[in-house]
N, C-alpha and C positions, 0 to 999 in steps of 0.2 A: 465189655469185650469178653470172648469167650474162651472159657481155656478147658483145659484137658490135661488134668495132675495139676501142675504147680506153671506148666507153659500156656502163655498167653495164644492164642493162635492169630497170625496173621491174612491166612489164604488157604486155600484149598492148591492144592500140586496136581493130585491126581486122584481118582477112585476106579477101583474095580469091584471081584466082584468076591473079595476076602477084605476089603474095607478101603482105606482112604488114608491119603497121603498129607501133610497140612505143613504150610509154612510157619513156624514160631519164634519166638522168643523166648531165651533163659532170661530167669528175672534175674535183677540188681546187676548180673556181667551184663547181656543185653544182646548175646551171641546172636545170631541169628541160626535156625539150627531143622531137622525136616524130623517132621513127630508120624510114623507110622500106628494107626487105630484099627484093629481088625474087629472089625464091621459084617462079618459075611453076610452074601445074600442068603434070603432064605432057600435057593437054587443050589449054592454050596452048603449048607447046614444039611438040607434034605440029601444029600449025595455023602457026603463026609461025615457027617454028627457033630457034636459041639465038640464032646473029648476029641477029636482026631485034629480039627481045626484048629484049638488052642492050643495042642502040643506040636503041632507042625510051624505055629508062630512064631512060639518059645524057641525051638530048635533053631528058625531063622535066627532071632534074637543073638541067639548062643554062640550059634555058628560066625556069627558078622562080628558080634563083639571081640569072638577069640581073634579074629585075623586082625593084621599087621599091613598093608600095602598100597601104593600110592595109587594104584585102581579098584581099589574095595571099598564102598562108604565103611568107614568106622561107627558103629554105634556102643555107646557110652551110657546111655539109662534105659533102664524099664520098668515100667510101673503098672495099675489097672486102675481102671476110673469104672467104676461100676464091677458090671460083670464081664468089662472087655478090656485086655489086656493091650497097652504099646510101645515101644520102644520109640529109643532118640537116636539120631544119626547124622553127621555132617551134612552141610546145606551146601549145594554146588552149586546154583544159580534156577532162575527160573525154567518152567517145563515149556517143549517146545511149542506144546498147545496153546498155553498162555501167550509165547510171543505172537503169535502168529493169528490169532485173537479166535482160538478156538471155545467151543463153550462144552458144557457136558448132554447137550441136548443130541441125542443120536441124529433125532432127523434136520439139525441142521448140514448145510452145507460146507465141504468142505474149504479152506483158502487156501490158495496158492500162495507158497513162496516165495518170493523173487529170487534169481542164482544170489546177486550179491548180497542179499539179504542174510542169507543160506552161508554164504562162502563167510561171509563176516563170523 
């Protein structure tokens, strides 16, 4: 299994184009929990630089960590696995891509919804 610091990874959430989103696990608790990996493209590297992209992460990190609110994920660790730095944050449930059985392939085709699918 593949981890990233000391968390197991379960799934991929999401990626863009500052990096990628991963379903994990805390070891021995078992939490389930969402590990953000900043990853950029080399699109955002060549645009930003490296220093400006790793201190706008950290600042995420900081920023999310300081707050307090029952609509702000909480995040609670960070760490760097190489030369790229992540943080940890509550896990809310899966992405809506995933239910809806989206993939990361651009030129795939979008799916429909269904309303009560959607409404559920």
């Amino acid at each position: 299994m593949r981890t990233i610091g000391k968390y197991p990874l379960l799934g991929v959430l999401g990626r863009g184009g500052m990096g990628a989103v991963f379903k994990a696990r805390v070891p021995v608790v078992g939490r389930i929990v969402a590990l953000k990996l900043l990853r950029p493209s080399e699109l955002t590297l060549g645009l930003w630089g490296r220093e400006r992209v790793v201190r706008a992460f950290r600042e995420e990190a900081a920023r999310l960590g300081g707050l307090r609110h029952e609509n702000v994920v909480g995040v609670f660790d960070y760490g760097e696995i190489g030369d790229w730095p992540y943080f940890v944050m509550d896990f809310y449930g899966e992405s809506l891509g995933s239910i809806i059985g989206e993939t990361y392939r651009v030129e795939a085709p979008s799916r429909r919804l269904p309303v009560p699918r959607a409404a559920g």
